[in-house]
C-alpha positions as CSV (number, residue, x, y, z in Angstrom):
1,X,-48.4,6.8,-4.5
2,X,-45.2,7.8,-2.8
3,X,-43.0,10.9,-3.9
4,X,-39.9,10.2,-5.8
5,X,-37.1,10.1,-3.0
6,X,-34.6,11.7,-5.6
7,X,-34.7,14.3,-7.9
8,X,-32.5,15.7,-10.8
9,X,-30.9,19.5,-9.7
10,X,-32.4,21.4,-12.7
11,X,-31.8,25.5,-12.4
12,X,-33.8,27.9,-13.7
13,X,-30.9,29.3,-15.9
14,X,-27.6,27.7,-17.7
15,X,-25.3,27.6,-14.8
16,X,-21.9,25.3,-14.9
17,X,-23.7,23.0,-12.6
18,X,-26.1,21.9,-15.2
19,X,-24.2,19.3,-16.7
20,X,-22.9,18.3,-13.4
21,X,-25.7,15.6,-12.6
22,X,-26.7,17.1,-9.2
23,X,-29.7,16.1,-7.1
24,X,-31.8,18.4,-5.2
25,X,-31.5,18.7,-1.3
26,X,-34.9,18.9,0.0
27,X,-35.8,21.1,2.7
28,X,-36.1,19.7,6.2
29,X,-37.5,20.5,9.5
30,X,-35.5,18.7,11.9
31,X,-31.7,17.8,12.5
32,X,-32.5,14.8,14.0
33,X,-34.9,13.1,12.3
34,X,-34.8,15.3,9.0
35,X,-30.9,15.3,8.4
36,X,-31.1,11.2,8.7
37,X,-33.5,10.5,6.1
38,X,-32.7,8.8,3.0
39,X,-34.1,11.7,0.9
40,X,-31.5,14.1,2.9
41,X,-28.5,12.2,3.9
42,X,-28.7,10.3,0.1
43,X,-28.6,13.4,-2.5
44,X,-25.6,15.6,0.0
45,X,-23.6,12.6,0.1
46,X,-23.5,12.1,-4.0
47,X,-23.3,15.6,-4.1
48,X,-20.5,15.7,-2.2
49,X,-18.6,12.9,-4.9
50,X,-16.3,14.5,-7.3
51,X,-17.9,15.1,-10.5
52,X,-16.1,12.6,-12.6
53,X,-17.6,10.2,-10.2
54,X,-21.3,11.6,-10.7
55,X,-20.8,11.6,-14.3
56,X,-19.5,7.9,-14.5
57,X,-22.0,5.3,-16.5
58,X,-21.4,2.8,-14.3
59,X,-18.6,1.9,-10.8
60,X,-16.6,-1.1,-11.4
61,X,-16.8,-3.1,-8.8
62,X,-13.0,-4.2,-8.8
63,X,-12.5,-0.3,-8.9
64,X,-10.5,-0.3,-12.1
65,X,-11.1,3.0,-14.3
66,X,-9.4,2.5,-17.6
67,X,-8.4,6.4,-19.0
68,X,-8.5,6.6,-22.1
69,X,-6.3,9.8,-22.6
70,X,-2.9,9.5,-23.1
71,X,-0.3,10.8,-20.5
72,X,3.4,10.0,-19.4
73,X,3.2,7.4,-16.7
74,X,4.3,10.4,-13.9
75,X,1.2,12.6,-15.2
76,X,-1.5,9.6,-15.0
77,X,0.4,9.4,-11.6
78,X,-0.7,12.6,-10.2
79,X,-3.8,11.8,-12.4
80,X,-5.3,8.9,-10.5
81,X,-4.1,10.3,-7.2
82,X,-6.5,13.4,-7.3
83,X,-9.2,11.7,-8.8
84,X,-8.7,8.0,-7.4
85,X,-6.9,6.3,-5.3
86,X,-3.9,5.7,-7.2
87,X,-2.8,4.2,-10.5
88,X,-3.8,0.9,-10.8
89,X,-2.7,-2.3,-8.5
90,X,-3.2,-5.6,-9.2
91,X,-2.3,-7.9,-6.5
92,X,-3.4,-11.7,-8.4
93,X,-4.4,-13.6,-11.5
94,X,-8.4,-12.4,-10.9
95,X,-7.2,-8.8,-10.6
96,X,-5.1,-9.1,-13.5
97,X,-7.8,-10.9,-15.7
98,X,-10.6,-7.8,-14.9
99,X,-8.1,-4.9,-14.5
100,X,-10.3,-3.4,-17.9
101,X,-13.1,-4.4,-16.5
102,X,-15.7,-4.2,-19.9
103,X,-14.5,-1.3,-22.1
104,X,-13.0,-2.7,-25.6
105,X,-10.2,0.1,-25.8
106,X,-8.8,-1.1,-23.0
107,X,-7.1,-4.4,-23.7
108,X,-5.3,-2.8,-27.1
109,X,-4.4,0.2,-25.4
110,X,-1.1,-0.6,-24.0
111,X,-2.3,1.2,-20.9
112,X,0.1,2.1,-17.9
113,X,-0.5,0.6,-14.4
114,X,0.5,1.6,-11.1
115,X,4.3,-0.6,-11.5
116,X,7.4,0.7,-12.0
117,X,11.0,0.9,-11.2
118,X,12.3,3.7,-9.6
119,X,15.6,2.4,-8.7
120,X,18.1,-0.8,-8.5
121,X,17.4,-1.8,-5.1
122,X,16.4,-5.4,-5.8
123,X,14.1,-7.2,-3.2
124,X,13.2,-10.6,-2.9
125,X,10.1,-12.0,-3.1
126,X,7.9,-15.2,-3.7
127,X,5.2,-15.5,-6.8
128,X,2.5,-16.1,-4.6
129,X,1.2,-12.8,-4.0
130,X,0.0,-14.3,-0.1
131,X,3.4,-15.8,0.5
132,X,5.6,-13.2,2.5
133,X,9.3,-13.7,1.9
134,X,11.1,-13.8,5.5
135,X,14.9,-13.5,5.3
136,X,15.0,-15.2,8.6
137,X,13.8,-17.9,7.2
138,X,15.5,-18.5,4.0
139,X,18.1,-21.8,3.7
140,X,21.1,-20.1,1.0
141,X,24.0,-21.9,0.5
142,X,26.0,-19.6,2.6
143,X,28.6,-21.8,2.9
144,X,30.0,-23.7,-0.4
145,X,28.9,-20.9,-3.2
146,X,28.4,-17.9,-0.3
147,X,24.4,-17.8,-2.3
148,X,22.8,-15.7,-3.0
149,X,25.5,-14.2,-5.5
150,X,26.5,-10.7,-5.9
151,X,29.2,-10.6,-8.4
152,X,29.8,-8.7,-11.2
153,X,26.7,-11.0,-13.0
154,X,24.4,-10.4,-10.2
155,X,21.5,-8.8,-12.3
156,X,21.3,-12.1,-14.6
157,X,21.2,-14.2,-11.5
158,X,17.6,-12.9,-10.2
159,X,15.5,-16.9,-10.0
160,X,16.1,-19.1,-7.0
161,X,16.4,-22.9,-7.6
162,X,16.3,-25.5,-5.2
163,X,19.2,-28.5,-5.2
164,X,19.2,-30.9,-2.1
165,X,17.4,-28.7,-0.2
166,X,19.7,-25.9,-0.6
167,X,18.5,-22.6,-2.4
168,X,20.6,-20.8,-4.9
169,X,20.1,-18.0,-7.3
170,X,20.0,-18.5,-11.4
171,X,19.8,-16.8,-14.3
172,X,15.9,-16.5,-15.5
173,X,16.8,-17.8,-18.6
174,X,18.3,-21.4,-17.8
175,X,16.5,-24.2,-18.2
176,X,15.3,-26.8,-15.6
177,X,12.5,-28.7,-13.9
178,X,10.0,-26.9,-11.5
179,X,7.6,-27.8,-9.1
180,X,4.1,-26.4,-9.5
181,X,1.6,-26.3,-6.2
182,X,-1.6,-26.9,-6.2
183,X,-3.9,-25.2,-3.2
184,X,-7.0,-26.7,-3.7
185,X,-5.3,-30.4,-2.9
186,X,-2.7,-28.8,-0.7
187,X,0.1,-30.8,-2.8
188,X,3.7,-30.7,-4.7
189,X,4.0,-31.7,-8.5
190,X,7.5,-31.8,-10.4
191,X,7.3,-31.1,-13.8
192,X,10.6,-33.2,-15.4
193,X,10.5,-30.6,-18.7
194,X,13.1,-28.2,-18.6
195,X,12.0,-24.3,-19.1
196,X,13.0,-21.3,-18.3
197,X,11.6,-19.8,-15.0
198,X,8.8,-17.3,-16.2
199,X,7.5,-20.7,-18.7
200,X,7.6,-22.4,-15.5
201,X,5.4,-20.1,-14.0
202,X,3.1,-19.4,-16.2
203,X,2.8,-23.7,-16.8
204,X,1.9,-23.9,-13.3
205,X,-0.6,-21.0,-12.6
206,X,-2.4,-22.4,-15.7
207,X,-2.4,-25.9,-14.5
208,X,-2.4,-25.4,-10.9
209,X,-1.8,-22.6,-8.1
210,X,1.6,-21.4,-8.6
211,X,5.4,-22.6,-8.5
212,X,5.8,-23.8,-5.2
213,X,7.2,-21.4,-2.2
214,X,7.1,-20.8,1.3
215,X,6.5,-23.2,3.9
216,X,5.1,-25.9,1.1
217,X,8.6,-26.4,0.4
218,X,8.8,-29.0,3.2
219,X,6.5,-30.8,0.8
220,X,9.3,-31.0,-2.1
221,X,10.7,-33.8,-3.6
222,X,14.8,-34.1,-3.6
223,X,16.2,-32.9,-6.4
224,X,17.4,-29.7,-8.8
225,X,14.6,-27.5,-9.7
226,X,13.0,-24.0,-10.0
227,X,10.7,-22.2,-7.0
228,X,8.6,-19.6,-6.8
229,X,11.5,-17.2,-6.2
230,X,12.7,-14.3,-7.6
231,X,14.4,-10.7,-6.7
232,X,13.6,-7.5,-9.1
233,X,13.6,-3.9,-7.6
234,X,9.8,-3.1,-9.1
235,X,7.4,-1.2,-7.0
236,X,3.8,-0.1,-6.6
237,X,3.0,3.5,-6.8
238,X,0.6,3.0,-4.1
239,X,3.3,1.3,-1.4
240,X,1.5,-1.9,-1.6
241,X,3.6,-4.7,-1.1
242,X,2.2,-7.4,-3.6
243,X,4.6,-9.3,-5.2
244,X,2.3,-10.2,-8.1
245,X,3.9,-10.1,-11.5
246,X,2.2,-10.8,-14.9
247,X,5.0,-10.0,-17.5
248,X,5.0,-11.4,-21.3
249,X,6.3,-14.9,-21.6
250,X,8.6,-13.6,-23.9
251,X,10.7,-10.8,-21.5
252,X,13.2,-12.6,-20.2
253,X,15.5,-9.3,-20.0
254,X,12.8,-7.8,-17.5
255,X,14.0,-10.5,-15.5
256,X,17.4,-9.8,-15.3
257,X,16.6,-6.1,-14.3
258,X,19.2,-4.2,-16.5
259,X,18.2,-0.6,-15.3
260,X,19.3,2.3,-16.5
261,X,18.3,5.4,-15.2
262,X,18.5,7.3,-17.9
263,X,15.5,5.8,-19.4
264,X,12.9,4.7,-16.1
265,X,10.9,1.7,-16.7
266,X,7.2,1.7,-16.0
267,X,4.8,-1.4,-16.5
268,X,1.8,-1.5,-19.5
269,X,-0.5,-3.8,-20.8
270,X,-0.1,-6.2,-23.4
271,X,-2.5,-7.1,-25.8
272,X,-2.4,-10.9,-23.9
273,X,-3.6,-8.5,-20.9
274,X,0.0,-9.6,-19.4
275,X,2.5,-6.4,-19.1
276,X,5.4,-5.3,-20.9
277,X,8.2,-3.0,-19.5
278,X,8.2,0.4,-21.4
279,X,10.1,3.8,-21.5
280,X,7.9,6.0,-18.2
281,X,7.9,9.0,-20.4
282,X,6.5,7.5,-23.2
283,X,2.7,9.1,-23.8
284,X,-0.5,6.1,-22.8
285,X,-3.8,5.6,-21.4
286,X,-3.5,4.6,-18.1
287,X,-5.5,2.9,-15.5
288,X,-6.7,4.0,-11.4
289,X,-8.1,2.3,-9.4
290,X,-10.5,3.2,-6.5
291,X,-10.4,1.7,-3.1
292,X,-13.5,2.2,-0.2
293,X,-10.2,2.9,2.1
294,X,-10.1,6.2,0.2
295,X,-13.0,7.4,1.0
296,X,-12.1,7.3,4.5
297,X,-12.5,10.2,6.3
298,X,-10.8,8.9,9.4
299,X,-8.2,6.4,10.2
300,X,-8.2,5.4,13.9
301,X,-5.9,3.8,16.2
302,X,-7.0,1.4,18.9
303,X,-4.6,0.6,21.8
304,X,-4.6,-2.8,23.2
305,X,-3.4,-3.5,26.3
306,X,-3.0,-7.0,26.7
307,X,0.7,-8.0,26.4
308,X,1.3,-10.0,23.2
309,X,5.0,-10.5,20.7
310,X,4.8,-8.8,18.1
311,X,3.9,-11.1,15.5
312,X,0.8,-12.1,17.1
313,X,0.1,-8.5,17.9
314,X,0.1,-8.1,14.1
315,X,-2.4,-11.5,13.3
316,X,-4.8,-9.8,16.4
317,X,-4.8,-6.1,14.6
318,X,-5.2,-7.7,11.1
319,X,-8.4,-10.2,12.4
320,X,-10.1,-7.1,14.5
321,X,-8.9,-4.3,12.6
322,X,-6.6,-3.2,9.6
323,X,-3.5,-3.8,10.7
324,X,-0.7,-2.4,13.3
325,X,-0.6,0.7,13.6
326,X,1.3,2.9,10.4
327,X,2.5,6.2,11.3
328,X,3.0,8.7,8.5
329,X,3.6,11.8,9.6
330,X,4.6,13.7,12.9
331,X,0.8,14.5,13.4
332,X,0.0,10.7,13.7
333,X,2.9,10.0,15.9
334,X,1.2,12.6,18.3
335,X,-2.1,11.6,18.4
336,X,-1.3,7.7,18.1
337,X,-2.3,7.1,21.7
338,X,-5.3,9.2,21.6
339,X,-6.5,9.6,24.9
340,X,-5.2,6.4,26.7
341,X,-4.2,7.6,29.7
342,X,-1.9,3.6,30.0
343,X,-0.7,4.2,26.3
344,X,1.9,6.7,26.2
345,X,4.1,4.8,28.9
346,X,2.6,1.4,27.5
347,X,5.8,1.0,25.2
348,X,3.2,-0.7,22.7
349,X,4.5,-1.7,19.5
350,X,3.6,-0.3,15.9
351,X,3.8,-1.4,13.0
352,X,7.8,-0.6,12.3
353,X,9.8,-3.9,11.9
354,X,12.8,-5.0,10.3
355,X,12.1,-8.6,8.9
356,X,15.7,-8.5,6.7
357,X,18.6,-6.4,5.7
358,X,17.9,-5.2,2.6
359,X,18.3,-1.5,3.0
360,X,16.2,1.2,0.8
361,X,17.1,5.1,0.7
362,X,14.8,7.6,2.3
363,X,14.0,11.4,2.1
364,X,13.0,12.1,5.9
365,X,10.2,14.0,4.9
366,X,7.6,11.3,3.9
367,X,5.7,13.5,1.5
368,X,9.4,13.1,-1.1
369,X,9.8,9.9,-2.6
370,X,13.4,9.2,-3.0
371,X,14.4,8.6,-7.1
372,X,17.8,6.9,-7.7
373,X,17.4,8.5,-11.1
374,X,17.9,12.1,-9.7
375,X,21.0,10.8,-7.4
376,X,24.0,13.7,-7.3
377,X,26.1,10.7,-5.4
378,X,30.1,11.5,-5.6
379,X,31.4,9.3,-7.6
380,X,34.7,10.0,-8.5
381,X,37.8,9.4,-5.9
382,X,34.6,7.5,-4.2
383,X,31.8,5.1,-5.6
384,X,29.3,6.7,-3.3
385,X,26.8,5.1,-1.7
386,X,30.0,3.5,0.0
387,X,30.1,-0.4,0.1
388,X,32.6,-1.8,2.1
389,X,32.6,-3.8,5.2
390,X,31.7,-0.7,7.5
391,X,29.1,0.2,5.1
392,X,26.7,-0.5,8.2
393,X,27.5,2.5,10.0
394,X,27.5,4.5,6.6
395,X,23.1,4.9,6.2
396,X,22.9,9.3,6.5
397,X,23.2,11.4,3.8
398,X,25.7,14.7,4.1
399,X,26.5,17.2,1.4
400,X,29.5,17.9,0.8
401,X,30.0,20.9,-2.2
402,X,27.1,19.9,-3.9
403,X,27.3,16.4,-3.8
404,X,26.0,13.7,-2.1
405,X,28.2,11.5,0.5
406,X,26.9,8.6,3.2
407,X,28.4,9.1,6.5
408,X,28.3,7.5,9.9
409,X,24.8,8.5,11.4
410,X,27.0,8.9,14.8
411,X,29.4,11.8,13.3
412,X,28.8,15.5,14.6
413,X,28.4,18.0,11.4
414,X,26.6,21.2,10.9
415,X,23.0,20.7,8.6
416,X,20.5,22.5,7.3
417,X,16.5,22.7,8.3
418,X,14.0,23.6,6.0
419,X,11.0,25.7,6.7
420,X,7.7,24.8,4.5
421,X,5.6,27.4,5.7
422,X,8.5,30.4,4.5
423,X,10.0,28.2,1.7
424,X,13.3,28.8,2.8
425,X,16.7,26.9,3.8
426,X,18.4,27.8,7.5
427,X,21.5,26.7,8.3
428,X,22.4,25.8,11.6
429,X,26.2,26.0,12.4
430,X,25.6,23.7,15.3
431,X,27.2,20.4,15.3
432,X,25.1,17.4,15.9
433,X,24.4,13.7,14.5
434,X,22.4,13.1,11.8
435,X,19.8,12.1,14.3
436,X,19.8,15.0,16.8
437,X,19.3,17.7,13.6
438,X,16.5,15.8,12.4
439,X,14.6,16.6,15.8
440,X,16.0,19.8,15.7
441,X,14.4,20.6,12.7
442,X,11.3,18.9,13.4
443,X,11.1,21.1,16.5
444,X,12.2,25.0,15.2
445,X,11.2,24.0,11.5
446,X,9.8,21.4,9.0
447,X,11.8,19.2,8.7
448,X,16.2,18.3,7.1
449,X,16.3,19.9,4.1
450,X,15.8,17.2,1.4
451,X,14.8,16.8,-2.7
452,X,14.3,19.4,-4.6
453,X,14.7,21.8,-1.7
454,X,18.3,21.0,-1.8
455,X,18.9,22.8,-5.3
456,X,18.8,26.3,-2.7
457,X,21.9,25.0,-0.5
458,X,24.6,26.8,0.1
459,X,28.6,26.0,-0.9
460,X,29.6,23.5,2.2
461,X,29.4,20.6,3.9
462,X,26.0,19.6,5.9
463,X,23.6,16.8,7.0
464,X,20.4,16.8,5.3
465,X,17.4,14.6,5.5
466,X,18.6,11.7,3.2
467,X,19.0,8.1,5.3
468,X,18.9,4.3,4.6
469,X,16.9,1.5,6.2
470,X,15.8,-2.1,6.1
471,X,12.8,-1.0,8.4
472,X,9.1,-1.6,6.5
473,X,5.5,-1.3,7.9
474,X,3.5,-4.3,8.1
475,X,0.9,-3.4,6.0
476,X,3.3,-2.5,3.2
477,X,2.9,1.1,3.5
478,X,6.3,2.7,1.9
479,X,5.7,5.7,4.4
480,X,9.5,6.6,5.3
481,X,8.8,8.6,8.6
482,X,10.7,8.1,11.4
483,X,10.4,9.1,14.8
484,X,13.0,7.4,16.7
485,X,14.0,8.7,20.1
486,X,17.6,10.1,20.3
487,X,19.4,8.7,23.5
488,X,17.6,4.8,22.9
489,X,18.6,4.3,19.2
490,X,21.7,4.0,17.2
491,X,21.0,4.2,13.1
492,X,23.8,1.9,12.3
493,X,20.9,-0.8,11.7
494,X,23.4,-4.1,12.7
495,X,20.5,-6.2,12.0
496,X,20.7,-10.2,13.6
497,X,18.2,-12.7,12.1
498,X,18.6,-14.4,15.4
499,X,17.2,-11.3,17.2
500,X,14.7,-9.7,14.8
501,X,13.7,-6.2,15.5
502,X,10.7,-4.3,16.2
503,X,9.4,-0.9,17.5
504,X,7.5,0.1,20.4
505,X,6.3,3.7,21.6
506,X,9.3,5.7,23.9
507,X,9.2,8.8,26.0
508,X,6.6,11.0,24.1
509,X,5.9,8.9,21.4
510,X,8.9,8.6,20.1
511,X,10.2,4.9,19.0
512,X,12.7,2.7,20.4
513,X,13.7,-0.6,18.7
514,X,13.4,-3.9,20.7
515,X,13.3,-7.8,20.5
516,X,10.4,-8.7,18.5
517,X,9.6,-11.8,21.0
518,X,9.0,-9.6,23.8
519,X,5.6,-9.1,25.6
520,X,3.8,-5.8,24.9
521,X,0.7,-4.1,24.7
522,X,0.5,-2.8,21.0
523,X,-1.7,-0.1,18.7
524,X,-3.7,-1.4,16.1
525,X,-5.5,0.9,13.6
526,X,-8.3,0.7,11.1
527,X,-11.4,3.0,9.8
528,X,-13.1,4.5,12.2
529,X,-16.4,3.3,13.0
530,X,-19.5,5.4,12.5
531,X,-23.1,4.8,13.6
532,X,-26.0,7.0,12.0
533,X,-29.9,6.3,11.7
534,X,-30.8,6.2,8.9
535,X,-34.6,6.7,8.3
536,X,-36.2,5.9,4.3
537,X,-39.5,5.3,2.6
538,X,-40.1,2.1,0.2
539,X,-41.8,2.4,-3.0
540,X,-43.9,-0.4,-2.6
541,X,-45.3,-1.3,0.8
542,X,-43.4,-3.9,2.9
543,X,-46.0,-5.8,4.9
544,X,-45.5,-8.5,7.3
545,X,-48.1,-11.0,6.1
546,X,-46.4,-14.4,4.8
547,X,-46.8,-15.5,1.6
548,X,-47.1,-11.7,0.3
549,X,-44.6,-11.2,-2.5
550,X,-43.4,-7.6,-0.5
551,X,-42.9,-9.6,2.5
552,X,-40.5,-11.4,0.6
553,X,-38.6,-8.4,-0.5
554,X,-38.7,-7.6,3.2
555,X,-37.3,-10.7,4.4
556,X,-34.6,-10.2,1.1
557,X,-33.5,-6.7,2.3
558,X,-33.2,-7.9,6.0
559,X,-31.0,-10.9,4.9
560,X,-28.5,-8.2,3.1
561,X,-28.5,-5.9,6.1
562,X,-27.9,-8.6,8.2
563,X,-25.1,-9.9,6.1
564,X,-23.5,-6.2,6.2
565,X,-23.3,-6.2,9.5
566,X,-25.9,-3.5,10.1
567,X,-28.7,-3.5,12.8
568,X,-32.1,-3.3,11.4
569,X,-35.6,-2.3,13.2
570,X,-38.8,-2.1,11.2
571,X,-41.0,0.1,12.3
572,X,-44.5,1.2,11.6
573,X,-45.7,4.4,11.7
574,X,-49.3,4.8,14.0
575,X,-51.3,6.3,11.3
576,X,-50.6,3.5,8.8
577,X,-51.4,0.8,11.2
578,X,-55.2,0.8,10.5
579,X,-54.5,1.1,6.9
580,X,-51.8,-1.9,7.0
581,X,-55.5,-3.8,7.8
582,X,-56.6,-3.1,5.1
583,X,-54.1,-3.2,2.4
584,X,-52.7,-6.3,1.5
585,X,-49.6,-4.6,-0.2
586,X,-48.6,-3.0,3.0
587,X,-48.0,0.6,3.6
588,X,-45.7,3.5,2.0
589,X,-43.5,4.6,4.5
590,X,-41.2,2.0,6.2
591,X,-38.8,3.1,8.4
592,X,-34.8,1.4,9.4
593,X,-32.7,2.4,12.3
């Protein structure tokens, strides 16, 4: 018989780690050989899970965890992201169908997921969750009704609607015919019933795929009738970029996207397993999910120097690796190149680009999340932000006695730095742009001063580390840093859908933006790879004679491995060989590499 591989922790006396489901480390007498056996390597890595993780019954595989304690949807926040991943994301129909994966609470609970609506920035976006929305693609009616419409009815007008090949915006709740698509026969069907555009939707992704969008509108029939378009300023708490929305048939009003930020809205569950729109501070269950990318100890980045644009630079990294390369913080910038000798003067691109103009608010410290909700804009002789036809050269944020203004990124004022490691404001009476004090500050600092850390500024007026973009990573990270080099870049972000723009590495590692059709080496990054031995002992011997029922459990493993990716060797160890002879059931120890 072979010893049990595992074995409960059990101390001699009560200790705190009693209940904690431990298993005991076995003594070894070798690094090599020792450290990578299954009976080592197997008990410290579950060790090393947190404990709510040891003490689960059972990991979902869809990495849902319903909570079953109630919490405002800003608590389960901070919740999930030091214990999971993040609150949950649900990125299609499947996803949205197993979100509670078995439990029985979880469908009645009401339970918050990871969306919500932190401000009125509206983006727009297709239904189908794999369809991208390009705004250098799109086909308005910019000429005859100057689509899509911004006036003073703009939040009713948040559908798009196809008429003679022309797209327009429409309130949610008219009526009209649609066209579903169906993927599996690659084909177009218009529906002649009138319905409002969330019945529409929810006709076709019963029926078919989804309402149709993207590049399968070449396939559509003449006429009047609703797409798979739609604009709303609802986010994941986790950055992702999915456009996937599940509401209630019956909010229409969530559609037209009548925020007020006195009350933030936050997404739950219905009792249909669709989602309602609720007040964020409002006391629920909630659910997190877990993603394998967490668990990540390292992300790596991979140069490439082959010279590519940057879109197929992008389709490369995402079919070798992740994805291009996000940088999140000035530690990442530094270290993006690694050791590449050929990288830092490569001008490789990342993965920075500017596919539209919509432009977002930013703290320049990516750890803040800006909140429109907790604005001090000035709003009385001015409607700050400022929209008017120079508004382009209006995207960094100056205070100016207390309150917020947005200035021309290319005027000089004085601004403050703050220090995270004293906790403390400095004010530098040194005139700069907005720019130039940012790298200041990086440099002698932390960082502009910016969030909360602004309720210690002094009486004046001063940059601090508030800006505006239209700039988004490729893989949908909402990281807002920025490392853009001084002399090659101008924040006034004239964006040309003729000429869309992308970054590339500078003079050390800084950014510069550039023509996105240009030829370039580029950065990719992904988890890094690890190879181990791994050494373990089977429970029932593994022979190699055909026929045997433990050769088929042999053949079984190796098919798994094989499909995993991992290189397997069996091995037999020379004392067992002569007993293999004589045992049709094999042998105890089996050994993979």
């Amino acid at each position: 018989m072979c010893q049990k591989l595992l074995l409960p922790y059990e101390p001699s006396r009560t200790l705190r780690s009693s209940g904690s489901r431990l298993l005991v480390i076995p003594k070894v007498r070798t690094h090599t050989h020792g450290e990578a056996s299954f009976q080592f390597y197997g008990p410290r890595l579950w060790n090393s899970l947190p404990e709510d993780l040891r003490a689960a019954e059972n990991i979902q595989e869809d990495g849902y965890h319903f909570i079953n304690v109630e919490k405002t949807w800003f608590e389960a926040q901070a919740f999930c992201k030091e214990l999971y991943t993040d609150l949950a994301t649900v990125t299609n129909q499947t996803e949205a169908e197993t979100v509670c994966g078995s439990d029985p609470d979880c469908p009645v609970s009401e339970a918050w997921i990871g969306l919500h609506r932190p401000d009125t920035t509206r983006v727009w976006h297709w239904s189908q969750p794999a369809v991208e929305y390009q705004e250098n693609e799109d086909v308005w009616d910019l000429v005859t009704y100057y689509q899509p419409g911004y006036a003073a009815d703009e939040y009713r007008e948040s559908c798009g609607y196809v008429w003679d090949n022309w797209w327009y915006d429409e309130d949610c709740n008219s009526l009209s015919y649609f066209v579903c698509y169906d993927s599996s026969t690659n084909t177009s069907i218009l529906v002649r019933n009138n319905r409002r555009w969330l019945d529409a939707l929810y006709f076709c992704r019963e029926r078919y795929t989804d309402l149709i969008g993207g590049p399968q509108l070449a396939q559509a029939p003449p006429g009047r009738y609703w797409i798979g378009l739609f604009r709303d300023s609802w986010t994941w708490s986790d950055g992702s970029s999915s456009s996937f929305r599940n509401w209630e048939s019956g909010l229409y009003n969530v559609l037209r996207d009548n925020w007020n930020p006195d009350t933030p809205q936050c997404a739950t569950l219905s009792q249909q397993m669709r989602w309602k729109s609720e007040d964020c501070t409002e006391q629920r269950p909630f659910i997190c999910y877990n993603s394998l990318d967490s668990f990540s100890i390292n992300q790596s980045y991979h140069f490439i120097n082959i010279n590519k644009p940057w879109s197929d630079a992008q389709t490369y990294c995402r079919d070798n690796y992740t994805d291009l390369a996000t940088v999140r913080d000035q530690t990442e910038a530094e270290r993006v190149c690694g050791s590449d000798s050929d990288c830092p003067v490569s001008e490789a691109w990342i993965g920075l680009h500017r596919p539209g103009t919509t432009r977002v608010w930013h703290w320049s410290q990516p750890a803040l999340e800006y909140q429109e909700n907790n604005d001090v804009w000035y709003r009385y002789t001015r409607k700050e932000p400022y929209y008017s036809s120079d508004n382009d050269r209006q995207s960094c944020g100056a205070v100016y006695n207390n309150m917020w203004r947005d200035w021309d990124c290319e005027a000089s004022l004085f601004f403050v730095c703050y220090n995270n490691i004293t906790k403390t404001s400095v004010v530098v009476s040194e005139t700069k742009k907005w720019l130039e004090a940012l790298h200041y500050c990086r440099e002698h600092h932390t960082d502009l001063i910016a969030g909360p850390q602004l309720q210690q500024l002094p009486g004046g007026q001063y940059w601090i580390g508030l800006f505006r973009d239209s700039w988004t990573w490729s893989d949908g990270n909402n990281s807002s840093f920025r490392n853009w080099n001084v002399s090659e870049v101008s924040l006034n972000d004239d964006w040309s859908p003729s000429a869309p723009q992308c970054a590339r590495l500078s003079e050390q590692n800084s950014w510069k933006s550039e023509d996105c059709n240009e030829q370039r080496p580029f950065i990719c990054y992904g988890a890094e790879e690890r190879r181990r031995r791994i050494f373990f002992s089977s429970h029932i011997g593994l022979t190699t004679r055909r026929g045997h029922r433990p050769y088929i459990y042999r053949q079984k493993i190796q098919e798994r491995l094989d499909q995993s990716g991992l290189k397997v060797i069996w091995k037999t160890p020379p004392k067992k060989r002569e007993e293999i002879k004589e045992q049709d059931n094999g042998y105890c120890p089996s050994h993979m590499v």
